[in-house]
C-alpha positions in Angstrom: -14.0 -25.3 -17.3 -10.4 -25.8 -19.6 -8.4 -28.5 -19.9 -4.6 -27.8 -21.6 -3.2 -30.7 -23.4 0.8 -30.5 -24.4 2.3 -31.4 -28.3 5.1 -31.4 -30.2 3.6 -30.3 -33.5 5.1 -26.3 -34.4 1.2 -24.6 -34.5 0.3 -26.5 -32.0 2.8 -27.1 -29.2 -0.2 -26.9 -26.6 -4.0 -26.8 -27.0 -6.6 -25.2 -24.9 -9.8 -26.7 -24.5 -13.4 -25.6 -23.4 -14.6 -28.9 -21.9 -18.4 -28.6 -22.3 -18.0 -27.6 -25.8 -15.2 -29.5 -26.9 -13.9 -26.4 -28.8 -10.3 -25.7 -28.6 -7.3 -23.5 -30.2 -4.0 -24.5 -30.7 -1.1 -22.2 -29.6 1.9 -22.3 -32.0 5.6 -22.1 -30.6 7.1 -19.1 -30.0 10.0 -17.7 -32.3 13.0 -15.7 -31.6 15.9 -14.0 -33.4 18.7 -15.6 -31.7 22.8 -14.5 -33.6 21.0 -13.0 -36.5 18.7 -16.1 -37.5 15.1 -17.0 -36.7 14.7 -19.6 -33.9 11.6 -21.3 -33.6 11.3 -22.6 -30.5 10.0 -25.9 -30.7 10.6 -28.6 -28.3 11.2 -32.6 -29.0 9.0 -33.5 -26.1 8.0 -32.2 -23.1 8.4 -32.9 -19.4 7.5 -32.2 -16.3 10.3 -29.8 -14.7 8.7 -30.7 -10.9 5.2 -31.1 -9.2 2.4 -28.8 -9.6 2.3 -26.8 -7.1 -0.4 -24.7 -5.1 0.0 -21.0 -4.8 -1.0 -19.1 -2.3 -4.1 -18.0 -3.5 -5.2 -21.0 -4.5 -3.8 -20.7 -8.1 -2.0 -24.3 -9.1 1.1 -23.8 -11.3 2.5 -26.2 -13.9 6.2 -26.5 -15.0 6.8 -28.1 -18.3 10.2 -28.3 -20.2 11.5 -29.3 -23.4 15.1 -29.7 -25.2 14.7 -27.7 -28.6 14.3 -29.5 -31.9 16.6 -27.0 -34.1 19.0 -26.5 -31.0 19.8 -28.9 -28.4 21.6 -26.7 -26.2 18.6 -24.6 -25.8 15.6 -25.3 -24.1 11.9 -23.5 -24.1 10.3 -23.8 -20.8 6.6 -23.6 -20.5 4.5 -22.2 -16.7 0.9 -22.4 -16.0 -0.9 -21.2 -13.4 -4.5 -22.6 -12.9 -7.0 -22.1 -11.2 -9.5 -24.9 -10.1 -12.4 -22.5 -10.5 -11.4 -20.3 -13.5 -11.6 -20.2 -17.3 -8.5 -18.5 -17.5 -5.3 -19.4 -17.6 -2.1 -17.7 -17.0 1.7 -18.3 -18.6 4.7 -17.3 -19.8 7.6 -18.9 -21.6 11.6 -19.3 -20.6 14.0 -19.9 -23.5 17.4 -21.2 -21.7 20.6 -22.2 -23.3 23.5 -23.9 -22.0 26.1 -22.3 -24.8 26.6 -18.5 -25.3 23.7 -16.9 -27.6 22.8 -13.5 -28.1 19.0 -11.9 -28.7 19.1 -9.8 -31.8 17.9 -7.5 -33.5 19.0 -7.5 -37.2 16.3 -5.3 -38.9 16.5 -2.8 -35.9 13.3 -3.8 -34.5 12.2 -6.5 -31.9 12.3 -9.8 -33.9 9.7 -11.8 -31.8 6.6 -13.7 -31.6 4.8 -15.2 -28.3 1.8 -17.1 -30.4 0.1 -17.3 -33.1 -3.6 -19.5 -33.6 -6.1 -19.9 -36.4 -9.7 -18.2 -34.8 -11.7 -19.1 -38.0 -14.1 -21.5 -36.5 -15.2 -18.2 -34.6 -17.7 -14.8 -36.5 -17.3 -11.9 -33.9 -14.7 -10.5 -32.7 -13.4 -7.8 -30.7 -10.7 -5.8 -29.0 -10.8 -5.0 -25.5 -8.8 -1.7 -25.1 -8.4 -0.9 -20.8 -6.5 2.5 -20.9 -7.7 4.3 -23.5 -7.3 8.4 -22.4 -10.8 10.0 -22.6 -10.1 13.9 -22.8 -13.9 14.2 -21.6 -13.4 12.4 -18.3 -10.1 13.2 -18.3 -9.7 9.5 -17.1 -8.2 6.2 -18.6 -11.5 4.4 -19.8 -12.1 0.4 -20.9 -13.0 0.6 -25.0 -14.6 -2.2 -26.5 -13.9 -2.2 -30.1 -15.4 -4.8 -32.7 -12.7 -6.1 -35.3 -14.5 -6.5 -38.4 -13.6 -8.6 -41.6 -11.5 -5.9 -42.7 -9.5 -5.6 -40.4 -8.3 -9.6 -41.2 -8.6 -8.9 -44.9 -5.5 -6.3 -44.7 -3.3 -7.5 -42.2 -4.3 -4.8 -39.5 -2.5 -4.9 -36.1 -4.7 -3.9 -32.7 -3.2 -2.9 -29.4 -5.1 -4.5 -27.4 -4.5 -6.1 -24.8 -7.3 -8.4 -24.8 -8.9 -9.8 -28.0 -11.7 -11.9 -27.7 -13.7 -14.0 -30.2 -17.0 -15.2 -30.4 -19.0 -18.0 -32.2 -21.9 -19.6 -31.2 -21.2 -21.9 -28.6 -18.6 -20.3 -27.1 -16.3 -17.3 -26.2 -12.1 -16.8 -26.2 -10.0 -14.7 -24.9 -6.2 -13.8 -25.5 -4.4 -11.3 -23.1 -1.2 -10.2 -22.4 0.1 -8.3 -19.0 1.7 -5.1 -20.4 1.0 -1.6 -20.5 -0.8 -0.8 -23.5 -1.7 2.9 -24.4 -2.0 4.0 -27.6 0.4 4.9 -29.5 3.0 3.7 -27.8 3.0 0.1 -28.3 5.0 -2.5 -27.2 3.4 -5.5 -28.4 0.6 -6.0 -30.4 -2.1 -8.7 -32.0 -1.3 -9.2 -36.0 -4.1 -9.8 -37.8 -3.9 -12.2 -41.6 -7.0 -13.1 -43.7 -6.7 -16.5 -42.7 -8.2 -15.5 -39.6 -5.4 -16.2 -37.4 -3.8 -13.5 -35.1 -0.3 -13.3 -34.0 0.7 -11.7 -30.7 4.2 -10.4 -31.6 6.6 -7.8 -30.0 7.0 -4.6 -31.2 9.8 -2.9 -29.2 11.7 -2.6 -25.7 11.0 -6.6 -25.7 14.7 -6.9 -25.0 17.8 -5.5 -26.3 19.6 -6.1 -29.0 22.9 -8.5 -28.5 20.8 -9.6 -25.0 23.0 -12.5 -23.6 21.1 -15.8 -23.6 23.2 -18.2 -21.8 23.2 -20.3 -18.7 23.0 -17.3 -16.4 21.0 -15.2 -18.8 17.7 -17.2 -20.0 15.2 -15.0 -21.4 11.2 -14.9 -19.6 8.6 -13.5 -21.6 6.3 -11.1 -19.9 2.6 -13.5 -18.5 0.3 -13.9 -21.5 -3.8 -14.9 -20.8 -5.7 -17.4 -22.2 -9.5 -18.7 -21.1 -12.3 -20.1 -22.8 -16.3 -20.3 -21.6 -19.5 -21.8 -23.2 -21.6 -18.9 -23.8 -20.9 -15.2 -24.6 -19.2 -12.6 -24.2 -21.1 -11.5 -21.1 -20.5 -14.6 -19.8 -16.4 -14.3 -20.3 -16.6 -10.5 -18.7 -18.0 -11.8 -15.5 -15.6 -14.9 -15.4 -12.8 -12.5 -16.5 -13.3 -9.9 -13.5 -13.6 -12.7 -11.1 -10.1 -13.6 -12.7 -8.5 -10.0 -11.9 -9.9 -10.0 -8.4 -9.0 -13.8 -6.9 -6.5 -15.1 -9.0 -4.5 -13.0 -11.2 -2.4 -12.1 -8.1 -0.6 -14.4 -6.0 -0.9 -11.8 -2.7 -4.7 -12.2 -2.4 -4.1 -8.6 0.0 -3.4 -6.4 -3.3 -6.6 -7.3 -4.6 -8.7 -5.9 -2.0 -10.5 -2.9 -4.2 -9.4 0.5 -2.3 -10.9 3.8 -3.6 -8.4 6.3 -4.0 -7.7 9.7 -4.3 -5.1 11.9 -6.2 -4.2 15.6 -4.9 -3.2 16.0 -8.9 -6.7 16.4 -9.5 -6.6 19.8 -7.7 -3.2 20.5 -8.5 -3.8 20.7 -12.6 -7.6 22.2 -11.9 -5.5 24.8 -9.9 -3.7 25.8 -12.8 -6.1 25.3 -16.0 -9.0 26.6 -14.1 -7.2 29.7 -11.7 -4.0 30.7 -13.2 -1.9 29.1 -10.5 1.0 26.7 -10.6 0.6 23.0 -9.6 2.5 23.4 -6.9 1.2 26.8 -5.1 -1.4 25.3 -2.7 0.4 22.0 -2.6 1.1 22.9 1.6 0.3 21.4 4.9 -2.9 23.3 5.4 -4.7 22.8 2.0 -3.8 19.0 2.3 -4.9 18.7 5.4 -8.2 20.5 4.3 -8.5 17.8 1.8 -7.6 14.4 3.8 -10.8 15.7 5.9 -13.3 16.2 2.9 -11.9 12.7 1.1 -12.6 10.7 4.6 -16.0 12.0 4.3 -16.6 10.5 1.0 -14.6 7.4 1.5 -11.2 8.0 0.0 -9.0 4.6 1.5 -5.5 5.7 -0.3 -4.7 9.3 0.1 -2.2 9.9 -2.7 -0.1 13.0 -2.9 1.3 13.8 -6.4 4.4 15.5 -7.6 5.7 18.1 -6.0 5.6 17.0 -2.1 9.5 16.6 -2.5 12.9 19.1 -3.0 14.1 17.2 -5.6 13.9 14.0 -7.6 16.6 11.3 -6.8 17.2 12.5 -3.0 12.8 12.0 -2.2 12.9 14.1 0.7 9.6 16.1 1.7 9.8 19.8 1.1 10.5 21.5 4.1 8.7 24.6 3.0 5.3 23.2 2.0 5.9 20.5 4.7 7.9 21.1 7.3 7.2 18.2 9.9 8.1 16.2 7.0 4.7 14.6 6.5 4.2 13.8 10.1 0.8 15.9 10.5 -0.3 14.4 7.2 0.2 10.7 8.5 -1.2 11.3 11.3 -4.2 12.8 9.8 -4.5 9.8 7.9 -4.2 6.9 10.8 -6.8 8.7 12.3 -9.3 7.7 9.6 -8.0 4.8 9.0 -6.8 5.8 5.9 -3.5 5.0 3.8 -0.9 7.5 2.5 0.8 6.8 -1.1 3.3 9.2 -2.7 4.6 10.0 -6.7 7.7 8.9 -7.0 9.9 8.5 -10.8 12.8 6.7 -10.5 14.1 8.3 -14.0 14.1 11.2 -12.4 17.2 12.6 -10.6 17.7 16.4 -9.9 21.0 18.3 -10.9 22.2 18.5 -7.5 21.2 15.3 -5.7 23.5 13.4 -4.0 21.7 10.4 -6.4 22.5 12.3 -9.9 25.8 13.6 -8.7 27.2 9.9 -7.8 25.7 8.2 -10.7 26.3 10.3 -14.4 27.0 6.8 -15.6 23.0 6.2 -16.3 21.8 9.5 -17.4 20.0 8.6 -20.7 21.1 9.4 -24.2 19.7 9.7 -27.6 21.8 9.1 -30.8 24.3 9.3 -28.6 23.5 12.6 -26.7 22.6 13.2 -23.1 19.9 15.9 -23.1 19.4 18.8 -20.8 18.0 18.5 -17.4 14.7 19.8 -17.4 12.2 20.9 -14.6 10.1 18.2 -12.8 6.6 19.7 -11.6 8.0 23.0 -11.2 10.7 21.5 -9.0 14.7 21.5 -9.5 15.5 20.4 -13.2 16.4 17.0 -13.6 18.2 14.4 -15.4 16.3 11.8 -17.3 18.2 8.9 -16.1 18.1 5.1 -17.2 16.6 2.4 -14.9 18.5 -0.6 -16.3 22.6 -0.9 -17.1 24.1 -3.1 -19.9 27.4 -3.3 -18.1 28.1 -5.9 -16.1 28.8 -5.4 -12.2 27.1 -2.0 -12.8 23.9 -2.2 -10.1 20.3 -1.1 -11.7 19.8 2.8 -11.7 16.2 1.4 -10.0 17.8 -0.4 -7.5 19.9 3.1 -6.6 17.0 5.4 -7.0 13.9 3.6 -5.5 16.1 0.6 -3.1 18.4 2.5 -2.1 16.9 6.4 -1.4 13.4 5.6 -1.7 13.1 3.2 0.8 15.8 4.2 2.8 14.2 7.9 3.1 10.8 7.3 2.8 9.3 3.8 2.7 11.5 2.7 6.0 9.8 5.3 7.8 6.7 3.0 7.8 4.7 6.8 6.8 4.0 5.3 3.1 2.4 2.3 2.0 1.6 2.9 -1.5 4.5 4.5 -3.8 3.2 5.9 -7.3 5.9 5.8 -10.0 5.6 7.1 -12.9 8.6 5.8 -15.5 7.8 5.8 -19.5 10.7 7.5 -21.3 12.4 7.2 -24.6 16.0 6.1 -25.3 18.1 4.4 -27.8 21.7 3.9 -26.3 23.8 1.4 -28.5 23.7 -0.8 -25.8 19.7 -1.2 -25.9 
């Protein structure tokens, strides 16, 4: 399969190997904007923070650690998880310090790279795209887009999140584990004519004037790495094999379920008969539909927005359900099927308990909280902000989905599978 072999040299502080073919690529060090300079983190030498150790599923992860060469009060900590009978490898970096730093951002934009490597022993190339939003399907489809010459030749960026290249002898593959839907992009694959690609951050990587001392080291999201003699046919197979045994350390959340979604009535409802989403959203009609999805083979029944009063308090709507679920979970157990419910924690309504006790995170723009606005055709809402920058101050997530979530619905042992929604835009000073 791969063998990974540890250096000290800046574009190449550890190599990854195909071990039939004896082809390899070098990983460079990562760099950081640390009090308004660019830190490249590049460790003296490297050891071994404790055993490897064997994972659940099988997966062995590695621990290495090095004291930085342009700091020695910071360190850059390296993790890999392996598995014995994969091609891919998993991991992620730590940057720790011992003195008081801060994560900046002096241009106004993240000011970070994970990797860079030189892929010019390689001829064909391509971007692997996994939620791309087909209006036809109305679905998120996988899009696999060829990267030509040109796209090197100007310095073009791709979203990704998977970029493979082919020569050949062999394939290899370069992931990262973030959403990535265009436009919005978070972080993205730099492309130079020396045929070397860059995976660098593009924003909401961190904040800026982030501490990054002894109780605030900084981890980098997971990042994906894997190599195979043969093509890229032969990476695809070893890749979903990946996804299904290895990628997660609970083995149980990999079991494949198919699912259903009542917003694919809801919005058919009101494009196709003039109603809102929300007016056959009942007990009857969603009993009606458990029965017809059992009979094709739905596993996860998942009710969409609008099976609540309001946002922040998550209580079921006493009007469209007014056994609070009960009927619909028991439905469900019948057929030995699973109940999941929407759920955005950003969300809180104007008159929720959760919004009235906690103005402190609604979000702002340039400095100015919006309006609420209506949720689904529910009670408007605030938009409100899942993290806080102030110290002491527990996470708006931890309120919304710890505290009333669970405590009102996920406690009551009715739903196994919450679906959150929680993309929104922001730019407090403090972020």
């Amino acid at each position: 399969m791969v063998s990974i072999a540890l250096s000290t040299e800046e574009n190449a502080i550890w190599t990854l190997s195909e071990k039939q073919t004896g082809q390899s690529i070098n990983f460079a060090a990562p760099t950081f904007e640390v009090d308004g300079k660019q830190l490249t983190a590049l460790p003296k030498q490297w050891d071994m923070v404790n055993a490897p150790d064997t994972l659940r599923n099988g997966v062995v992860e590695y621990k290495y650690k090095g004291i930085l060469l342009a700091d020695t009060s910071m360190s850059l900590q390296v993790t890999f998880r392996v598995s014995p009978q994969s091609p891919v490898v998993r991991f992620c970096y730590k940057l720790e310090s011992k003195s008081s730093h801060s994560l900046t951002k002096t241009s106004g934009k993240d000011s970070l790279t994970y990797f860079s490597t030189n892929i010019s022993g390689f001829q064909k190339f391509s971007e692997i795209r996994i939620s791309d939003f087909n209006e036809q399907f109305h679905s998120f489809n996988l899009n696999d887009r060829p990267i030509d010459d040109r796209f090197f030749e100007d310095n073009m960026s791709v979203i990704g999140p998977i970029l493979v290249s082919e020569n050949n002898d062999a394939t290899f593959l370069f992931a990262y584990e973030h959403g990535a839907q265009i436009p919005d992009r978070f972080i993205e694959f730099g492309l130079n004519s020396s045929k070397s690609i860059t995976l660098k951050a593009k924003k909401g990587n961190y904040y800026n004037k982030q501490p990054l001392d002894a109780l605030n080291p900084y981890e980098t999201i997971w990042f994906e790495a894997a190599a195979v003699k043969g093509s890229k046919q032969t990476m695809a197979q070893n890749y979903r094999t990946f996804i299904l045994k290895d990628i997660a350390i609970n083995t149980s959340s990999r079991t494949p379920y198919i699912y259903y979604n009542t917003w694919g009535f809801q919005e058919r409802n009101k494009c196709w008969n003039g109603k809102k989403y929300l007016t056959d959203l009942n007990l009857e009609h969603t009993l009606n539909e458990i029965a017809v999805a059992h009979k094709i083979g739905v596993d996860v029944f998942i009710i969409d927005a609008g099976w609540f009063s309001k946002t922040g308090d998550w209580k079921a709507n006493p009007i469209s359900f007014p056994d609070s679920l009960r009927q619909i979970k028991a439905a469900l157990d019948s057929f030995h099927m699973k109940l999941g419910l929407w759920y955005s924690p950003t969300q809180a309504a104007v008159t929720s308990s959760v919004a009235m006790r906690n103005s402190n995170f609604k979000t702002s723009f340039n400095g100015h909280q919006g309006e609420p606005s209506e949720v689904w055709e529910t009670e408007p809402s605030y938009s409100m902000c899942l993290l806080s920058a102030i110290k002491k101050t527990p996470h708006f997530f931890k309120i919304s989905f710890s505290g009333n979530f669970i405590k009102v619905i996920l406690s009551s042992d009715m739903v196994e599978y919450p679906r959150y929604s929680a993309l929104y835009f922001l730019n407090s000073p403090k972020t």
